[in-house]
C-alpha positions in Angstrom: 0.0 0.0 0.0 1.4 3.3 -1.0 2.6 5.8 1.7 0.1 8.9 2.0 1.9 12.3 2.9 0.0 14.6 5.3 -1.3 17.5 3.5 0.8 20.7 3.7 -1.1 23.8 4.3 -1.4 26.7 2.2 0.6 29.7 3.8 -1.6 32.7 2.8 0.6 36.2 2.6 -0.7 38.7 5.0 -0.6 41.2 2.6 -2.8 41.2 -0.3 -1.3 39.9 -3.6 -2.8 43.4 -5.3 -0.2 45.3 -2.9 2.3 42.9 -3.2 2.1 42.9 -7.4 1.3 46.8 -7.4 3.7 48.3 -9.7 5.4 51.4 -7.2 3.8 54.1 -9.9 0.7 53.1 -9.4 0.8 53.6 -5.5 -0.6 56.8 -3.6 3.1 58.4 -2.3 3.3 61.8 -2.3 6.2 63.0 -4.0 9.2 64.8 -1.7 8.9 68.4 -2.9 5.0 69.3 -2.3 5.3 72.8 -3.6 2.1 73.2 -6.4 3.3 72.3 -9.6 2.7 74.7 -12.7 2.5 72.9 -16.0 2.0 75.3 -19.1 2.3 74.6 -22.8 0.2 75.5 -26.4 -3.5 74.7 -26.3 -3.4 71.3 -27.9 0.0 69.7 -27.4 -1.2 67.2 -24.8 -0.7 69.0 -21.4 -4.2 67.0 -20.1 -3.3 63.9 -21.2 0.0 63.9 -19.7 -0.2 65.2 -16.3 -4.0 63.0 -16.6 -1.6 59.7 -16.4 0.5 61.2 -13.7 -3.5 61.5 -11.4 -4.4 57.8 -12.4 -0.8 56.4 -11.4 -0.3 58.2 -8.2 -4.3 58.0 -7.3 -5.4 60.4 -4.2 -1.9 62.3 -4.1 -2.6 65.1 -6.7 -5.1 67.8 -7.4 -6.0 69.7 -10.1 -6.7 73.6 -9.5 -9.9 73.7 -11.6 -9.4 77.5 -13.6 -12.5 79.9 -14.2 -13.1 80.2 -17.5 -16.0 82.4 -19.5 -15.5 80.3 -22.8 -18.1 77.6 -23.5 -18.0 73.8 -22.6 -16.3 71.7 -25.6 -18.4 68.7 -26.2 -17.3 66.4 -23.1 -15.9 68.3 -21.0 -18.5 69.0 -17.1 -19.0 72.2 -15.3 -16.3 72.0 -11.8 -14.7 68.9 -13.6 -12.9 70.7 -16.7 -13.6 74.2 -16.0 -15.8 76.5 -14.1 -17.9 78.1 -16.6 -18.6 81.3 -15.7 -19.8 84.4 -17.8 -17.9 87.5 -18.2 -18.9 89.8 -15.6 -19.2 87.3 -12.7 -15.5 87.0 -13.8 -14.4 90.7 -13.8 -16.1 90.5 -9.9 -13.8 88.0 -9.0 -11.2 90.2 -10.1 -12.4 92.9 -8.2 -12.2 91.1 -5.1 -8.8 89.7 -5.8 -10.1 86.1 -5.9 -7.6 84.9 -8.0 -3.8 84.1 -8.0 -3.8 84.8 -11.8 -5.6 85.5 -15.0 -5.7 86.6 -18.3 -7.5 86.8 -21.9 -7.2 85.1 -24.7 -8.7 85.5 -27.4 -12.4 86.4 -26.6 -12.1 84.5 -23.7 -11.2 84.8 -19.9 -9.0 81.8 -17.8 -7.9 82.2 -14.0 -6.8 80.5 -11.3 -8.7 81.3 -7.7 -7.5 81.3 -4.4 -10.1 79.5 -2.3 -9.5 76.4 -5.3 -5.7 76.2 -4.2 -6.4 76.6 -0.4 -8.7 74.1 -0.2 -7.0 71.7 -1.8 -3.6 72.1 -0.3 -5.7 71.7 3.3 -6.8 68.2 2.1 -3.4 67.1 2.0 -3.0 67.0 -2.0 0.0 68.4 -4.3 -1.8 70.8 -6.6 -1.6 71.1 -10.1 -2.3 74.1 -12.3 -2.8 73.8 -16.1 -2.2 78.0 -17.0 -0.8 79.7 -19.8 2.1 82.0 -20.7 0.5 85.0 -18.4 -0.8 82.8 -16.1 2.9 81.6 -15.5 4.8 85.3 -15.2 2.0 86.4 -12.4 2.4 83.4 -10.5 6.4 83.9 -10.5 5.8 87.7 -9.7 3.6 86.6 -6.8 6.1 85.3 -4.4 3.9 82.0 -4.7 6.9 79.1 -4.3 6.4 76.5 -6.9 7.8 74.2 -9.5 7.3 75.3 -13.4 7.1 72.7 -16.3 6.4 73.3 -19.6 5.3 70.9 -22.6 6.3 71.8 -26.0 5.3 69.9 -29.3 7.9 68.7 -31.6 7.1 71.5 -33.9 4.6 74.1 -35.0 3.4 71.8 -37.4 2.8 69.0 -35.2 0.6 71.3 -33.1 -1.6 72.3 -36.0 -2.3 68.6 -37.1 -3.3 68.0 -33.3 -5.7 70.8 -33.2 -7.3 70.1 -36.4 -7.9 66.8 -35.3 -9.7 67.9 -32.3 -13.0 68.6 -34.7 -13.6 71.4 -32.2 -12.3 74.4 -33.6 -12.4 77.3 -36.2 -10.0 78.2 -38.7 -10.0 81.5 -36.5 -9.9 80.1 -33.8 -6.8 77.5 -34.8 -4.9 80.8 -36.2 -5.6 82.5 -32.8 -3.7 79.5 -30.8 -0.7 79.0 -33.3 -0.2 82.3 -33.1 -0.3 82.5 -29.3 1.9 78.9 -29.6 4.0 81.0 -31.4 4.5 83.2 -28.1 4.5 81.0 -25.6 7.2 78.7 -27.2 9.5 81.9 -27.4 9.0 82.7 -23.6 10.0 79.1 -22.9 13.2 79.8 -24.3 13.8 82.4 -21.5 16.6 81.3 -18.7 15.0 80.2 -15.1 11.0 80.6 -16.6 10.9 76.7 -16.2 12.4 74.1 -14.5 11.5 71.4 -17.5 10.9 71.3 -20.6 9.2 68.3 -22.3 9.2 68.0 -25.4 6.1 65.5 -26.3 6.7 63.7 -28.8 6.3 59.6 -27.4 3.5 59.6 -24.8 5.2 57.2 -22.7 8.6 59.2 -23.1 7.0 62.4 -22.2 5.8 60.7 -18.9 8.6 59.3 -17.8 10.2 62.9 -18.0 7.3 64.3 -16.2 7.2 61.6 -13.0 10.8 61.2 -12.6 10.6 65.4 -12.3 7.8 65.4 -9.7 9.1 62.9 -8.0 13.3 63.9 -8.2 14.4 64.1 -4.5 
């Protein structure tokens, strides 16, 4: 008659296997330097979708300071989610009462950044983000406010019109309007100590790597 083994029990981790097989970029660490981070870049050369991967790799860590805008919703994008839609004079009051750390107008259109958005956030324990353009950036450096500046540039001008024709969303005015403010805001990147990165997005993945190894550089 054969010789029967006891069974041998199954050891169970104490940890979870999901924490144990969680890739380390997918975990919620905050990185060392929690100063708000300023990304800028031309309208269209993929600003959201980068610093978007950055939020669903590092969930509960970031935040993004939603801007006040008086331009309409694209199709897709929510009221408080993408924007706070406001119209034009409720925006000139917020000015009045110095409500927010910077603004300016493009176009036809309004963009800022408020105070109480920022405060609140930082108060919850999150590293804010702010998505602002050229004159956005020069306030926030004349502030005093302490914070780290990155900038996203597209391989070239042409590059940046093929991505926003391909939006579907826009004029021909309105594509002229933001190459020629591209135009602008890549010349001010060139000036020394305006940034401390520039990324230059080309390969998605590439372009993130840059990005997360700079938020998260000791």
């Amino acid at each position: 008659m054969p010789l029967r083994l006891p069974a041998i029990p199954t050891i169970r981790p104490l940890i979870p296997r999901s924490s144990i097989f969680r890739p380390l970029s997918t975990m919620a660490t905050p990185p060392p330097d929690t100063r708000p981070i300023v990304v800028s870049g031309p309208s269209g050369v993929g600003k959201g979708t980068l610093y978007g991967m950055l939020f669903d790799r590092h969930p509960d860590t970031f935040a993004l300071s939603v801007s006040h805008t008086t331009r309409d919703p694209r199709p897709g994008e929510e009221r408080g989610v993408h924007y706070h839609y406001v119209t034009m004079d409720d925006f000139e009051d917020l000015i009045a009462k110095d409500g927010f750390v910077e603004h300016a107008k493009y176009g036809r259109n309004r963009y800022g950044t408020s105070k109480k958005t920022i405060e609140e956030q930082t108060a919850k324990g999150k590293v804010v983000l702010l998505d602002i353009e050229m004159e956005g950036v020069k306030q926030i450096k004349n502030s005093g406010i302490s914070a780290r500046y990155i900038f996203v540039s597209p391989p070239s001008i042409e590059t940046l019109e093929k991505r926003l024709r391909g939006r579907g969303t826009e004029t021909e005015q309105s594509i002229q309007e933001r190459l020629s403010q591209a135009q602008k805001e890549l010349e001010f990147s060139k000036t020394p100590g305006v940034h401390d990165i520039i990324i230059v997005n080309d390969d998605l993945e590439e372009s993130y790597k840059k990005l997360e190894e700079f938020v998260y550089k000791s």
